[in-house]
C-alpha positions as CSV (number, residue, x, y, z in Angstrom):
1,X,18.2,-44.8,66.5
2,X,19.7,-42.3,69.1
3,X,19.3,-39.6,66.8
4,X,15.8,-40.3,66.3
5,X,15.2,-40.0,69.5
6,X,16.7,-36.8,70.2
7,X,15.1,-35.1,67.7
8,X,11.6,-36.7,68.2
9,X,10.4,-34.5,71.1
10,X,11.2,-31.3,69.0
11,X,9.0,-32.7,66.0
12,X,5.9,-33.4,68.6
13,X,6.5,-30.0,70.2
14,X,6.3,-28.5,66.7
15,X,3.1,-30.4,65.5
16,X,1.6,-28.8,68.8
17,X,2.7,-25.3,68.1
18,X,1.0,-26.0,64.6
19,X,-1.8,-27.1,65.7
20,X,-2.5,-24.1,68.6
21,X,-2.0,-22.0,65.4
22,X,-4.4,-23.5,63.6
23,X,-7.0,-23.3,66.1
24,X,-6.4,-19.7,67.0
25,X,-6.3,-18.5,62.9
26,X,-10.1,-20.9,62.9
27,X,-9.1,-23.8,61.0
28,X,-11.5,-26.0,62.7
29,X,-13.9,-24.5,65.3
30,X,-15.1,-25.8,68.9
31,X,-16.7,-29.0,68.2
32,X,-15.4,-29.8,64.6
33,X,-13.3,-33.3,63.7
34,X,-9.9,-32.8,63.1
35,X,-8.6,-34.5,59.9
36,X,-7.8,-38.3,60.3
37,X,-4.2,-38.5,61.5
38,X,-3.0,-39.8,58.2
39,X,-4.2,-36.1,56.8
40,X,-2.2,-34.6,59.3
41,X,0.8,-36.3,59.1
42,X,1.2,-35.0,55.2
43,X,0.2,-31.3,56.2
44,X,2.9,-31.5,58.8
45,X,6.0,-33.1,56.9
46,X,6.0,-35.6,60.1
47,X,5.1,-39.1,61.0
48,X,1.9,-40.8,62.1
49,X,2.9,-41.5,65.4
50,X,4.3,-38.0,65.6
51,X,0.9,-36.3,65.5
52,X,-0.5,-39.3,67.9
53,X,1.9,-37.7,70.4
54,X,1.2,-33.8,69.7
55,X,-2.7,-34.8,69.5
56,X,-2.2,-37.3,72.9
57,X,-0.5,-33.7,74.9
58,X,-3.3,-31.6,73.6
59,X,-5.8,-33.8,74.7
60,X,-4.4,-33.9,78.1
61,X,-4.6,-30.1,78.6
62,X,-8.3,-30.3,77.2
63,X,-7.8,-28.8,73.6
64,X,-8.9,-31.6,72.0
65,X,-11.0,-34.9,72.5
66,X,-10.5,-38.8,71.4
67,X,-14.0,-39.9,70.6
68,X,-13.8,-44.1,70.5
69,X,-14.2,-45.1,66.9
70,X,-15.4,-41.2,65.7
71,X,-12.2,-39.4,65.6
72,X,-10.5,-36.3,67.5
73,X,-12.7,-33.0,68.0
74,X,-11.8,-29.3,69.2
75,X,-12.8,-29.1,72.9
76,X,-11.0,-25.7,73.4
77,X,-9.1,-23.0,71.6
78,X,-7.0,-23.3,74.2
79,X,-5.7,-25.3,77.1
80,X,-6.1,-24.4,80.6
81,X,-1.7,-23.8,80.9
82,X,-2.2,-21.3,78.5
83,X,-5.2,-19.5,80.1
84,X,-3.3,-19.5,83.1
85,X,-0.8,-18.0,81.4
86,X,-2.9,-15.4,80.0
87,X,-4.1,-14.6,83.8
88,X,-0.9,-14.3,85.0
89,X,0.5,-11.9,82.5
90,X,-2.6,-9.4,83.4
91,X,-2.5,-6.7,85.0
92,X,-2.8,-6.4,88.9
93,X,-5.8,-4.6,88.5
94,X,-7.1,-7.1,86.5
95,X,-6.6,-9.8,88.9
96,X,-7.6,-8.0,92.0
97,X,-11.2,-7.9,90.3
98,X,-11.2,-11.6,89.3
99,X,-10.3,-12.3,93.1
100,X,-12.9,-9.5,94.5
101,X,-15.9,-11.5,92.1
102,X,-14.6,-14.4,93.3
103,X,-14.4,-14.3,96.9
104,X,-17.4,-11.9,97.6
105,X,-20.0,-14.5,95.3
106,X,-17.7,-17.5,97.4
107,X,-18.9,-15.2,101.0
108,X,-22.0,-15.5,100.0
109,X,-22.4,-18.9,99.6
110,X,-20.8,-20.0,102.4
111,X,-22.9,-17.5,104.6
112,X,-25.7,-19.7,103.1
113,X,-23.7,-23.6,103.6
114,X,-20.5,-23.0,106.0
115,X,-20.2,-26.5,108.7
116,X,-19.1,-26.1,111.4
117,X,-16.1,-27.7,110.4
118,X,-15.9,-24.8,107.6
119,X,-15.9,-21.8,110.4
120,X,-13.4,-23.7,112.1
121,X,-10.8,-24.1,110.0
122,X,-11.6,-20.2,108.7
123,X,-11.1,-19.3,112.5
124,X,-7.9,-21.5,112.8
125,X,-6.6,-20.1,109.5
126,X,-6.8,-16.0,110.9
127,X,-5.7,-16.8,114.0
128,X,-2.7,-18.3,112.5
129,X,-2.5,-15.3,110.7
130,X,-3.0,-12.8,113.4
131,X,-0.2,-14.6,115.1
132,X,2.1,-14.6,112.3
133,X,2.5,-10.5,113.3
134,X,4.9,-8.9,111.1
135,X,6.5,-12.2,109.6
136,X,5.2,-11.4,105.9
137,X,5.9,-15.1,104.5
138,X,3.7,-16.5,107.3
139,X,1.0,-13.8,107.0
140,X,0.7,-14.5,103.2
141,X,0.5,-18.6,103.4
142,X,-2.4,-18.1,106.1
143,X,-3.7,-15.4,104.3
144,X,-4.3,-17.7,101.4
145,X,-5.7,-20.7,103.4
146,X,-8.3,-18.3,104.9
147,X,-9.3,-17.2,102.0
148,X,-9.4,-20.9,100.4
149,X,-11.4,-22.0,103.4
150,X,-14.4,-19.1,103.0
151,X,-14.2,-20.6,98.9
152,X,-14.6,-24.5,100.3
153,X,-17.4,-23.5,102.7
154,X,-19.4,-22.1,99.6
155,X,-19.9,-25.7,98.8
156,X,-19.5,-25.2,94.9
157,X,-17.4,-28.0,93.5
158,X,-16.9,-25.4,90.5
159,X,-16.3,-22.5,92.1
160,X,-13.6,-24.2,94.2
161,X,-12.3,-25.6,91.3
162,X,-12.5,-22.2,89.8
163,X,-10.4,-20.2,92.3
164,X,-8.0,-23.2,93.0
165,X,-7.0,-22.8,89.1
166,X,-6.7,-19.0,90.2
167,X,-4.2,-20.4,93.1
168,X,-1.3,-18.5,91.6
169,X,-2.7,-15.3,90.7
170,X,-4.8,-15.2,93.9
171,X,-1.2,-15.7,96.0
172,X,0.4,-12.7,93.4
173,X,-2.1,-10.1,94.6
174,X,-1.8,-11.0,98.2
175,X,1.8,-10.5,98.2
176,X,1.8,-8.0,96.3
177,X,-0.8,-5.7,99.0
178,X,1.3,-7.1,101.7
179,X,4.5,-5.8,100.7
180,X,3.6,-2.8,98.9
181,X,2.8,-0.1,100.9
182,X,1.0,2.0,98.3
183,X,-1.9,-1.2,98.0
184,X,-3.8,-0.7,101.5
185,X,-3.8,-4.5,102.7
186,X,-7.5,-5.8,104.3
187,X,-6.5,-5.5,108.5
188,X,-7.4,-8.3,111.2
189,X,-10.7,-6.5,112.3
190,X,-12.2,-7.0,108.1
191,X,-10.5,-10.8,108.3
192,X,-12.9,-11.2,111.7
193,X,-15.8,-8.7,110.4
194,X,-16.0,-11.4,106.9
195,X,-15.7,-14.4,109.3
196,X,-18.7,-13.1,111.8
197,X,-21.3,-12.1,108.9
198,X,-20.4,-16.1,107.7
199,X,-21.0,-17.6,110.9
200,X,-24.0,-16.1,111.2
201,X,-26.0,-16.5,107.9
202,X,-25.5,-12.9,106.8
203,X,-25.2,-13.7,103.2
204,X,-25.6,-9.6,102.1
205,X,-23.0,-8.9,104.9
206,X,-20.7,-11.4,103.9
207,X,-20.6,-10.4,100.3
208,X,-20.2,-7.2,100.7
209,X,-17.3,-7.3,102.9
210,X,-15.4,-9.9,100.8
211,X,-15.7,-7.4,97.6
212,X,-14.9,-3.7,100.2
213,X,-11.7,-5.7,101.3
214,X,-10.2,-5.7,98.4
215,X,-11.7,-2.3,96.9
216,X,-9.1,-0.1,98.6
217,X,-6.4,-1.5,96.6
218,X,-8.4,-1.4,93.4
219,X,-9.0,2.1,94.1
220,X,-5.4,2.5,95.0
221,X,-4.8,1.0,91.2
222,X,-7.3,2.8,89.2
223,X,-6.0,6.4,90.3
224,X,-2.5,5.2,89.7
225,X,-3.3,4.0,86.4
């Protein structure tokens, strides 16, 4: 029984790898029924309740979908830890312009539906970073929550959503223009300029300062490159 056991998670993390291969190499497209678990078992040399498990996991990260009473379908060729993955492994270029599209469509928005609540906590968040002077770690964590706080004033459940997933990446290229001297690093004064043209309604303003804050780096990137 113990030796079942220990060798159990191995056999669910293979039918998993099997089945991600699969769906990569088009053995069943977005939308299509996967064979009945039976089916699978035989392909896979494994048990029943061993492919439950692998199909229970992928459903969880949003590869695949238990329809009541009509069977398991391909949501996704891939789950959202894998994409994140993916992102993660680009380049810093590559991110910088998934952050710039990102924050300058999020300025805009929020030009359009910040609160008052929403200018607050942007205010709060770069004065905490103003104050953080030349304590990096600091400058970086309110850095982020300014940047988080223009996103959550654009009102867009999916766009939060969106650059939330992004978290990770979105901390990487901060750190990395605020410890590498080479990537020119968005001042205070473009910090207050975005906040102003967002507490006033200046949607054109807004977004055009989000995406030149960021364009110095990318610039920086493209000629090194």
């Amino acid at each position: 029984m113990a030796h079942s056991r220990r060798h159990r998670p191995s056999l669910v993390d293979e039918v998993i790898a099997n089945l991600k291969t699969a769906l990569e190499q088009g053995r069943w497209a977005v939308g299509e029924r996967l064979p009945v678990e039976a089916s699978l078992a035989e392909d896979f040399a494994v048990s029943r309740n061993t492919v439950r498990e692998a199909v229970r996991v992928l459903c969880h990260t949003g590869v695949l979908e238990t329809r009541q009473g009509a069977g398991t379908f391909v949501r996704a060729l891939r789950g959202a830890g894998d994409t994140l993955r993916e992102v993660e492994r680009a380049r810093l270029r590559d991110q910088l312009e998934v952050r710039q599209t990102l924050e300058s469509d999020a300025a805009r928005l929020a030009a359009l539906r910040r609160s008052d609540a929403d200018v607050a906590a942007m205010r709060e968040a770069l004065n905490a970073r103003e104050a953080a002077g030349e304590d990096i770690d600091a400058r970086i964590e309110h850095d982020q929550r300014f940047h988080l706080a223009v996103v959550q004033a654009a009102h867009n459940e999916a766009l939060a959503t969106l650059y939330e997933y992004f978290a990770c990446s979105v901390a990487h290229t901060i750190e990395q223009t605020e410890r590498n001297r080479h990537l020119p690093e968005p001042g205070h004064a473009e910090h207050v300029a975005l906040l102003k043209a967002i507490e006033a309604g200046h949607t054109d303003d807004a977004e055009h300062i989000a995406r030149a804050m960021l364009a110095p780096s990318l610039g920086a990137l493209t000629e090194a490159s």
